[in-house]
Every structure is written in structure tokens, then in C-alpha cells.
C-alpha positions in Angstrom: 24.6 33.0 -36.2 26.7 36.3 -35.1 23.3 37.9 -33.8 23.1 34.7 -31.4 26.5 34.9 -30.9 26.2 38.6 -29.7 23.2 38.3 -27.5 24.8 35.4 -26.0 27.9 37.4 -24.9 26.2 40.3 -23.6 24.1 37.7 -21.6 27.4 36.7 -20.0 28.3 40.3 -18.7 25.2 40.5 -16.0 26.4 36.5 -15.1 30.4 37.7 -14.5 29.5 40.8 -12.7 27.0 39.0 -10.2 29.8 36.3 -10.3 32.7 39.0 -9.1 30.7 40.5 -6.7 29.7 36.9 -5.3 33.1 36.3 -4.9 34.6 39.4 -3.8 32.3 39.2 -0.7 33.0 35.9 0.2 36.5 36.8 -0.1 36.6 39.7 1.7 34.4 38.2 4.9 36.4 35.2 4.9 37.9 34.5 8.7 41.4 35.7 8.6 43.9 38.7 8.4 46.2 38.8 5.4 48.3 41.3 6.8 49.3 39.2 9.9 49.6 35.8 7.5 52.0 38.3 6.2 53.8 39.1 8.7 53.8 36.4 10.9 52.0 36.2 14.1 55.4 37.7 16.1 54.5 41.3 14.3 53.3 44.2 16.5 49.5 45.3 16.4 51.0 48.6 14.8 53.0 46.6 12.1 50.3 44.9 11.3 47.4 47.9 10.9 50.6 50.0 8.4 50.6 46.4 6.5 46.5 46.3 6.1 46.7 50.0 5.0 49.5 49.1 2.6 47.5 45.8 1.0 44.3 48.3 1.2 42.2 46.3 3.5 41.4 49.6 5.3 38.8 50.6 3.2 34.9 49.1 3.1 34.4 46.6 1.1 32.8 48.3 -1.9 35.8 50.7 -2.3 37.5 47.4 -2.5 35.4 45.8 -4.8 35.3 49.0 -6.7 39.0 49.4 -7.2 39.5 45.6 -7.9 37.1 46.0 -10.8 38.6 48.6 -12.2 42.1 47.5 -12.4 40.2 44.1 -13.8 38.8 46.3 -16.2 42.3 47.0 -17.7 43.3 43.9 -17.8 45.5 44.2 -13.8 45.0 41.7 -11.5 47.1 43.4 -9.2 50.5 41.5 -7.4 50.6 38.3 -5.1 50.2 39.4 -1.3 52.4 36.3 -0.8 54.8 36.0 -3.5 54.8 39.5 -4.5 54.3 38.2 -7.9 52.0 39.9 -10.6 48.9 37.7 -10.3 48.6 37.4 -14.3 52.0 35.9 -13.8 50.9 33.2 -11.5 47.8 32.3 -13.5 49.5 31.8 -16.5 52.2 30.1 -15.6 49.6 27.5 -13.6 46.9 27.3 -16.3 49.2 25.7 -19.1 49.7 22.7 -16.6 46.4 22.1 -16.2 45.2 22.5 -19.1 47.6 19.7 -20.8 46.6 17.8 -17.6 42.8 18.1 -18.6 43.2 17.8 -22.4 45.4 14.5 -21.7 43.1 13.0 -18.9 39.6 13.5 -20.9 41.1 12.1 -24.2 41.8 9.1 -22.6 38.3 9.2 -21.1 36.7 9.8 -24.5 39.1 7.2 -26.3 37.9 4.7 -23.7 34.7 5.7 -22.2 32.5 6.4 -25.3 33.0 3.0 -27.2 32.5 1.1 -23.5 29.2 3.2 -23.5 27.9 2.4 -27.1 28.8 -1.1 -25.9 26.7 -1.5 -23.0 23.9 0.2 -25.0 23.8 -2.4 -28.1 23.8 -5.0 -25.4 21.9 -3.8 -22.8 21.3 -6.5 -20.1 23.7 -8.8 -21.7 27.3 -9.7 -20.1 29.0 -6.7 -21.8 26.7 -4.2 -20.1 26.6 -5.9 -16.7 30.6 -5.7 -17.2 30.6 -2.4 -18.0 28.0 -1.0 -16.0 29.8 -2.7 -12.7 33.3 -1.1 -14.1 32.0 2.6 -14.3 30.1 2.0 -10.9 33.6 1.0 -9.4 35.4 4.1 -10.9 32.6 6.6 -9.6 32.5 4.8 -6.0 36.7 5.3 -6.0 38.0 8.8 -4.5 40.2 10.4 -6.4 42.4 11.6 -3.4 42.6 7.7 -2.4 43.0 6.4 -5.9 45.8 9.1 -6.0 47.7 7.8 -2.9 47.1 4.3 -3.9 49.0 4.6 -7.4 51.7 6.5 -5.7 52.5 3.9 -3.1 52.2 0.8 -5.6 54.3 2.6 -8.9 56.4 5.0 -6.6 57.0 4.3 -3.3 56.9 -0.1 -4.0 57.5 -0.4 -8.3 59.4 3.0 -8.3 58.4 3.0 -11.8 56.9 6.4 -11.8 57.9 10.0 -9.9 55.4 10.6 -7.6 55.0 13.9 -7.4 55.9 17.5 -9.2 56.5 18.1 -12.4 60.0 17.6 -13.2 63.2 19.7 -12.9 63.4 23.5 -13.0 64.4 24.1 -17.0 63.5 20.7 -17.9 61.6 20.5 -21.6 58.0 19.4 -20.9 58.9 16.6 -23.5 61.0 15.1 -21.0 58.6 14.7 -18.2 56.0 13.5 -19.5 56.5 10.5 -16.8 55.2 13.0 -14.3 52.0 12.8 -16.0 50.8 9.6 -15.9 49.3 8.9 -12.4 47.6 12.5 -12.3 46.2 11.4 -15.7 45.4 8.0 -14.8 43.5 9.8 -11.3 42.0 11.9 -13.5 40.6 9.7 -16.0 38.7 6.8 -13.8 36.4 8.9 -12.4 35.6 11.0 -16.0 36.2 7.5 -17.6 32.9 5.8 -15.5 31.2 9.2 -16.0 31.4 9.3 -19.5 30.8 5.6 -20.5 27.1 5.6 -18.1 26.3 9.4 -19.9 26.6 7.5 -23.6 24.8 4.3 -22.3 22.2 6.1 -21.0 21.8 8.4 -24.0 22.1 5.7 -26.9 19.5 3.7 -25.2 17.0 6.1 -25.2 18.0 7.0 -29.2 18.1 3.0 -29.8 14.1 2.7 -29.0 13.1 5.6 -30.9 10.6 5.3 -33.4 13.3 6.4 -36.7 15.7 3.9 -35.6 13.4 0.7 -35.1 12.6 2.1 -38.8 15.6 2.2 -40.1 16.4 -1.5 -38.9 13.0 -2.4 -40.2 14.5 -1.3 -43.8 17.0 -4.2 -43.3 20.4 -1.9 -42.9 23.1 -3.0 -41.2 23.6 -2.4 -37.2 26.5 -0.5 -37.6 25.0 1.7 -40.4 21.9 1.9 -37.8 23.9 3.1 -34.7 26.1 5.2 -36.8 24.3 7.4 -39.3 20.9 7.5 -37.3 21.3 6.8 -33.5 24.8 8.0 -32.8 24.2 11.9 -34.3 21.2 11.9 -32.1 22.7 10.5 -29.3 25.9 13.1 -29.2 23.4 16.3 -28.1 23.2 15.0 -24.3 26.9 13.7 -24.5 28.2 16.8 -25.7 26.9 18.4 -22.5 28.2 16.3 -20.1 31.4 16.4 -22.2 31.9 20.2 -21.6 30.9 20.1 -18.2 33.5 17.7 -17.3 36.3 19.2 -19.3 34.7 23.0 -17.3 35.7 21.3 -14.3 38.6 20.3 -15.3 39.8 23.5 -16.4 38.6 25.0 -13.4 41.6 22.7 -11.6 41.1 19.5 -10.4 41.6 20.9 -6.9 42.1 17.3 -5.4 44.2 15.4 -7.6 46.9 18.4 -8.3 47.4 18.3 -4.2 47.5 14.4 -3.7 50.6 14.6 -6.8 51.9 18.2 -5.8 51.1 19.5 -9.6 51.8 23.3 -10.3 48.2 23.6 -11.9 45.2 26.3 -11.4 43.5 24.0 -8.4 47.4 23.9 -6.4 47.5 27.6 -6.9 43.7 28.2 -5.6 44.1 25.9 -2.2 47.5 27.6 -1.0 45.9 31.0 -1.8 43.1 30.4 0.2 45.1 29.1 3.2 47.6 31.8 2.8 44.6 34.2 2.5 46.4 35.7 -0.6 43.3 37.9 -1.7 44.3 38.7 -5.1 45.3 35.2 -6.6 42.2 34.0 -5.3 39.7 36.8 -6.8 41.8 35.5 -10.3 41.9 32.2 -10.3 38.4 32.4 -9.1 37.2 34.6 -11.6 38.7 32.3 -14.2 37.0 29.3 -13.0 33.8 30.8 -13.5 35.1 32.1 -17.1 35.9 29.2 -18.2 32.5 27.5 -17.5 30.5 30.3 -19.2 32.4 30.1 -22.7 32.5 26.1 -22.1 28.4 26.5 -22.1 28.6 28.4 -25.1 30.4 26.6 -27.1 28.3 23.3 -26.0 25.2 25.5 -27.1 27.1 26.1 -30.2 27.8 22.8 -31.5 23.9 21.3 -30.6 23.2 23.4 -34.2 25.9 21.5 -35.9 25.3 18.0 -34.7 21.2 18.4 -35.2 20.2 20.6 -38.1 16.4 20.4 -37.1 17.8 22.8 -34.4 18.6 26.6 -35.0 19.9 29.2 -33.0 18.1 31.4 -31.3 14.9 29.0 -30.4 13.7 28.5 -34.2 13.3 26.1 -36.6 
């Protein structure tokens, strides 16, 4: 286990550097000059080349990347062209929100989703599935930036049962406004929701005509004991994957739904840097993203050896 644990982390180094240099150069040849965002388009052409010799943007590109990665390196992601913030600040200020927004808005998926699934599966072709099946069809076909709009004119603007936006007052305990929440979750959770009930369909009807389990009913035990000592185990491998892909995402900001409701998460913080062409928020939040994936993959890969012994790390058995 800590030998696959260590080759597995130095696998990721190769992965973040090709990563950061992928998104450096993207970055860096993106239309746009982030000295006259800056300034404002009223500046001078001479006010404007002392500002891009200020900020850097000078120099080629791999003296940029070069002294980016070295301030990365010790643990400086430099200050907010925009805010004049230090980036670390931003980031961690953002990621907190999003990351109660994705733990809230997956639980709920889970809590619903994965019995819906197991469901459909025991009564595949049957009513229940047909109901369920059509449900999770209807959440995947829905867009979240409509859904979004949707709930705020019906409990906002017509109900005004719920805030429709932000994230509460400036000071204000998180425990307070938790009101703010609840459409961002609820946007959130319909499309994960359908995603996650058709992935545990799928997956416990392949385990649910498998040789062991036809066996096991064979033996006379119960359908319950059937579906949750022999078929549901199995069943969790492909599950847990799709699980930590969606919660990635997540993490990586749901880009959409924290604009439609205005929410101070990572994906806000991404789409204003990039249209205010602030460099170094972007690089970080960026750079995150693609973090948070990689140790999300581990830690999927992780837990196949504890829900199936038969497998073992490293490609043996």
C-alpha cells in the first residue's frame, strides 16, 4: 500500500507540470491586454506599456512561465491584477463555498439517487423503472442555467420564499443563511440526481445477472440478503467512479449554477477572472481544478481495494 501510494504520487508530478504548462500557454495567448483592462481603455499607449512592464507581461512567455513556477514552487501565487488581492486569499476564501455547496448538493444526490437506481434495477421493465428511468431522463434533458432561473422566478421573484441570489450579509454566521443555499443545491442536485440513479441502474443490472448472484438466489436467500451482501459490493466499483467524477467537477466549481445565483464559489471567481483577464487568479484557480481531479482519481483507485478484496494494488492478485 505506501509503495502504490508513492508511485502513484510521483505519477502525478509529470501530469501537473504538463497541466501548468498547458494552461500557462493558453493563458498567456489568450486575446486581450491585462494592462489596458487595467487601466481602462482612456489610458495612454505609454501608460499602458509602464503597466505591462509592471505586471511583467514584457518578457516571453517562458520567462513567464518560468517565474510563475517558481513562486508556485514556494507556495506564492502571486497578487490579483484586479483586486490587488493575494491570489491564495481569493482561492481560499472562494473554495469553502463551494465546497459546502458540493458536499450539500451530492448528498442529496446520493441520499436520493442511489436507492431510485437499485430500484429501477430490481424491477427492471416494470412501472418503477419506466418511472424512474423517465424522471432521471427529465433531469439530464433540463439545463441547469434554465432550471436555475426557473426556481428563482417561482420561489423568489413570485413565492418570495427564498433569496435569490448571494450568500447572505457581510458578517453574517454561515448558520444563518443557509436559506441561500437551497436553490443552488436543489440546481445542483437534479442533474447529479438523474446521473447517479441511471449509473446504479445500469451497474446493478449487470451484477443482478451474474452467474454468483443467480447462485445465491438459487440457495433460497432472501432478495434483500441477495442485493445486499452479493450484488450491491460488486455493484459499488463502477459507482464509485462516477461518484468521484461528479463530486471532481463539482469541486472544480459549478461554473454555471454559481453565476445564474451570483455564489462567491471557485467557478464565480474563474468566469470574472477570465473576463477581467486577471492572469494570476486564473493560473490558480485553474491549477486547482486540475488538482482536485488528480487526488479525486486517486482516492477512487484507492477505495476499488477496499470495496473488492479479489483486487490489490498495484495490478496483482
Amino acid at each position: 500500500m505506501p509503495r502504490y501510494l508513492a508511485q502513484r504520487l510521483l505519477m502525478l508530478v509529470p501530469t501537473l507540470f504538463l497541466a501548468s504548462v498547458l494552461i500557462f500557454a493558453i493563458i498567456q495567448l489568450a486575446p486581450g491586454d491585462p494592462a489596458r483592462m487595467r487601466l481602462g481603455m482612456e489610458a495612454t499607449d505609454e501608460q499602458v506599456a509602464l503597466e505591462r512592464v509592471r505586471l511583467g507581461l514584457d518578457q516571453p512567455i517562458p520567462v513567464r512561465y518560468g517565474v510563475w513556477l517558481s513562486d508556485v514552487a514556494r507556495f506564492d501565487l502571486g497578487r490579483s491584477q484586479v483586486y490587488n488581492r493575494p491570489v491564495a486569499t481569493l482561492v481560499t476564501e472562494a473554495f469553502p463555498h463551494t465546497l459546502r455547496l458540493a458536499l450539500i448538493a451530492l448528498g442529496l444526490a446520493v441520499l436520493i439517487g442511489f436507492p431510485l437506481g437499485i430500484l429501477a434495477a430490481v424491477r427492471q421493465n416494470r412501472g418503477a423503472d419506466y418511472v424512474v428511468t423517465g424522471l432521471s431522463s427529465l433531469g439530464l434533458s433540463i439545463p441547469s442555467f434554465w432550471l436555475g432561473i426557473l426556481l428563482i422566478l417561482l420561489f423568489s421573484v413570485r413565492l418570495r420564499w427564498l433569496p435569490p441570489s448571494g450568500l447572505g450579509l457581510p458578517g453574517q454566521s454561515s448558520f444563518f443563511n443557509l436559506e441561500f443555499l437551497i436553490l443552488p443545491v436543489i440546481t445542483i442536485a437534479v442533474s447529479n440526481l438523474a446521473v447517479f440513479s441511471r449509473f446504479v441502474r445500469s451497474s446493478m443490472i449487470d451484477v443482478l445477472a451474474a452467474d454468483y448472484v443467480r447462485t445465491a438466489r438459487a440457495k433460497g436467500l432472501g432478495e434483500m440478503v441477495v442485493i445486499g451482501r452479493h450484488a450491491l459490493r460488486t455493484a459499488l466499483l463502477p459507482i464509485v467512479t462516477a461518484l468521484g467524477i461528479q463530486f471532481g467537477t463539482l469541486l472544480g466549481g459549478a461554473v454555471v449554477t454559481e453565476s445564474v445565483f451570483a455564489y462567491p464559489g471557485i467557478g464565480r471567481l474563474v468566469v470574472s477572472s477570465i473576463l477581467n483577464r486577471d492572469y494570476p487568479v486564473v493560473q490558480a484557480t485553474l491549477m486547482l481544478v486540475v488538482v482536485i481531479f488528480l487526488v479525486t482519481n486517486l482516492l477512487v483507485d484507492l477505495s476499488y481495494a477496499y470495496l473488492d478484496p479479489s483486487v490489490r494494488l498495484g495490478g496483482r492478485r
